[in-house]
Each structure stands twice: as C-alpha cells, then as structure tokens.
Steps between C-alpha positions, in 0.01 A plus 500: 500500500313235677292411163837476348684306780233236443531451151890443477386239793274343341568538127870613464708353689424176435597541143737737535724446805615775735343864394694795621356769695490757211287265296235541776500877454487482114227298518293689775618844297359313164109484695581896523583507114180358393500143548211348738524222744337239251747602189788502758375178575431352157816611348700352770307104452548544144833632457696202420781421754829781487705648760344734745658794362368429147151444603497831679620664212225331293214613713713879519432470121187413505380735732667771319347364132181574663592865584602531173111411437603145310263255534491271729487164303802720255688587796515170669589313092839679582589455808399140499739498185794653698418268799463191246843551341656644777622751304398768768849632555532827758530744190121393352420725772492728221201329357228772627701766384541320114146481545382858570744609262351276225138569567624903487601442146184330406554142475191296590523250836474205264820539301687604869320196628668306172855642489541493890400131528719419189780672641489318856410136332903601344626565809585898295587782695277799603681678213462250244119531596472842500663532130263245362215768639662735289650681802904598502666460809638849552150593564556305831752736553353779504168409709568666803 
C-alpha cells in the first residue's frame, strides 16, 4: 500500500483531485493482478487526466488485459482509448470478459484491439462492442 500511497501523492492527486480510499485498494490489488510497480507507474504519468474512479478502472483493465495474455503495447491502445474519450463508463467493466469471450471464439488480438478502440473512440456501449466482435449479448447472460 505504501508504493501505492506514494504514487496517488505524487502522480494522482495532483491531476486528479481527492482519490477515495477504495481507489487505493484497487490499485494495490491491480500489483496482485499482474501489473508491476514500473507499469503501475507508467500507466498512471501517461494516462491523460480523468476522475479517480476512471483511472482506476483503466489500470483494473489493463491489468486484467494482461491476464487475459494481451499484449502489453495492445492492452494499454485500449485503455488509453477509454481514458482518452472518457468513454470508460462503470459497465466497460465488462471489457475483460468481451475479451476472453472473443479470443474463445477465435478472433485474433488485432481485430479485438481494432473493434474495442473503435467502439470507445464512439463513446458505444460494452454491448455495441461486443456485437461488432461477433458476440450476442445473451451470451453475457449466461456466463456464470
């Protein structure tokens, strides 16, 4: 937590404004998830300025994109997308899942890399997103 108390210090909240004490624990949970110090860290000077709860979402996502075994440079291209258009509402928490379910069916990281980054540049919804990957959103519903 310390590592992550000093980083809303230095980089956060002086962009950001007040950070809530959840965000902390997101972001210390997201070094758990895969991210290291330096990507915490990098992501966080790069990610252009957006509320506190948005940026924790982003690097949520991005930590997550990496689980899913997306590249880095790929998996950073959309969440830097979301973050630039501020179209990273609370249900693109989805995103991971619209992912995995994409890459189940086949389709290559490029083209999820394409229509995800399309889809947040037009402010769409997760579901828009997830039909333009070919995916139907009752299959959402029956993901356990």
């Amino acid at each position: 937590y310390r590592f992550v108390q000093g980083l809303i210090r230095e980089v956060i909240r002086p962009r950001s404004g007040a950070f809530r004490s959840e965000h902390l624990v997101t972001l210390a949970e997201c070094l758990g998830m895969g991210l290291d110090k330096a990507e915490l860290r990098t992501f966080l000077e790069e990610a252009p300025p957006v509320p506190p709860a948005m940026l924790v979402q982003g690097a949520e996502t991005l930590a997550l994109l990496h689980q899913a075994g997306f590249t880095k440079t790929n998996a950073t291209v959309i969440v830097h997308k979301g973050l630039e258009q501020q179209s990273f509402t609370p249900e693109w928490r989805l995103l991971p899942m619209i992912v995995g379910m994409a890459r189940e069916r086949g389709t290559s990281e490029q083209e999820i890399v394409t229509v995800m980054t399309e889809a947040l540049h037009r402010g769409d919804s997760p579901r828009d997103a997830a039909e333009g990957l070919g995916l139907t959103w009752r299959s959402f519903r029956s993901t356990p």
